[in-house]
C-alpha positions in Angstrom: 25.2 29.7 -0.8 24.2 30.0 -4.7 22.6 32.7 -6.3 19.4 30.6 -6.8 19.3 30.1 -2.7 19.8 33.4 -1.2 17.2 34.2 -4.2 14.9 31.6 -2.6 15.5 32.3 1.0 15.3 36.3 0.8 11.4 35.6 -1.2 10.7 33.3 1.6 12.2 36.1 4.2 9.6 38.9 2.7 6.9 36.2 2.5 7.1 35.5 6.1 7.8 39.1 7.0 4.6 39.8 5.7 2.4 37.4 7.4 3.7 37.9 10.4 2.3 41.5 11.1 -1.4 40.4 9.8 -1.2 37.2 11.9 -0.2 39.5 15.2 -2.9 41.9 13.9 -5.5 39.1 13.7 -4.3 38.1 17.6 -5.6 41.1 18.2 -8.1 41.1 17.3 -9.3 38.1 19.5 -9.2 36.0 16.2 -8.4 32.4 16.9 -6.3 31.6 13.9 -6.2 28.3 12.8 -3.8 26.3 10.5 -4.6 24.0 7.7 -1.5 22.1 6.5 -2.3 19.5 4.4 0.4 16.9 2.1 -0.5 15.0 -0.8 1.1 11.9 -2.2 0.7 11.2 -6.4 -0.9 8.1 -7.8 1.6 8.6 -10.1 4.2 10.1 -8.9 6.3 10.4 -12.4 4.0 12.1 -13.7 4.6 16.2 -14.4 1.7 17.2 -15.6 0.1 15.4 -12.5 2.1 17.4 -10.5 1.2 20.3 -12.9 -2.3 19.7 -12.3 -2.2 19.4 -8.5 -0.3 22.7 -8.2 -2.6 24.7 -10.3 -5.5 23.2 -8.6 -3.5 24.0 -5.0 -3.4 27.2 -5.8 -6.8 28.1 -7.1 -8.0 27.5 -3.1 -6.4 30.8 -2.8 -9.4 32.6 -4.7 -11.4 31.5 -1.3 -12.4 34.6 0.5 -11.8 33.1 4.2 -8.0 32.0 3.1 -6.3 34.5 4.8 -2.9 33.3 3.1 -1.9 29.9 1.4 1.7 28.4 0.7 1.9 25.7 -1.7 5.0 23.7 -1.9 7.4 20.4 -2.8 9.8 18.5 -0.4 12.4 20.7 0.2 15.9 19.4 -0.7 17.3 19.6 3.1 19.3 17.3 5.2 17.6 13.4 5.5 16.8 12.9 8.8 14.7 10.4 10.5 12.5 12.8 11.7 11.8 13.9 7.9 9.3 12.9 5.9 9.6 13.9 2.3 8.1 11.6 0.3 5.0 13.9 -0.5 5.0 15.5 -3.9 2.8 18.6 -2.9 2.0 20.5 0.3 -0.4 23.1 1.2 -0.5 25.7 4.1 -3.1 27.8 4.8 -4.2 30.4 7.8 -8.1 31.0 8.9 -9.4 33.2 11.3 -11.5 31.2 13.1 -13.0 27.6 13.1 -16.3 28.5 11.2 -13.8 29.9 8.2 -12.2 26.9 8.3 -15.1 24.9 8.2 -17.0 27.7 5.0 -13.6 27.0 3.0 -14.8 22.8 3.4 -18.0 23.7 1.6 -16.9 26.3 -0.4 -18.1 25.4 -4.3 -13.9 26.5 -5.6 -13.0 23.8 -3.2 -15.4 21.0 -4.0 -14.2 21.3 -7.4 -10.7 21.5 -6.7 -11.3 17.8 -4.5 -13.4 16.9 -7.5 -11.0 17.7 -10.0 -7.7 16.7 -8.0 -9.1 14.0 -6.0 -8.2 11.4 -8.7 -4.4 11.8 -8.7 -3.9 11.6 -5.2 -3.0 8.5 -3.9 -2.8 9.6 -0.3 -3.6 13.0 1.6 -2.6 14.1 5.3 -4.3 16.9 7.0 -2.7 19.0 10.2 -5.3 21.2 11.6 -4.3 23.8 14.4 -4.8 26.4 16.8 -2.7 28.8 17.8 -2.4 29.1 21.6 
């Protein structure tokens, strides 16, 4: 494995490491804790400073008081499979607490914007919504 890759994988290591504890926290808590995975596809898909765009405006969902913790990223450059589908060129995950966060972040003004703002470039957009049992 390169330097680049045990880089990568030892960030995503402490990453996960520290959700973990907060999501078992929120269980706790009686929290129901829902996930928001959503991809997007490019109009353009050439296009950098599309991408560019896309990720910035990914990211300022983060500023959302109700995101308890987002992920943006690209098609990883793993094995092709069947079963993969990589032909996204941006993906978002995100945790909430509960349904009624989930449904605040919706009509939350940062996120209007960012589906104002964004919305143009995308040719196609898939949303996975769930619940953790």
């Amino acid at each position: 494995m390169n330097k680049r890759r045990k880089l990568i994988a030892g960030a995503l290591a402490v990453g996960a490491s520290g959700l973990l504890p907060a999501m078992a926290q929120s269980r706790k808590e009686g929290k129901v804790i829902i996930s928001h995975h959503v991809f997007f596809w490019l109009k353009n898909p050439e296009s950098q400073a599309d991408l560019e765009k896309l990720i910035a405006g990914v990211k300022s969902l983060a500023k959302i008081e109700v995101v308890k913790d987002l992920t943006v990223g690209v098609p990883a450059k793993t094995e092709k499979r069947e079963v993969v589908d990589n032909g996204f060129a941006v993906s978002e995950l995100m945790f909430f607490d509960t349904i009624e966060e989930e449904a605040i972040y919706q009509a939350h003004p940062i996120h209007k914007k960012f589906v104002e703002e964004c919305g143009p470039l995308m040719a196609k957009v898939v949303v996975y919504d769930a619940q953790a049992i």
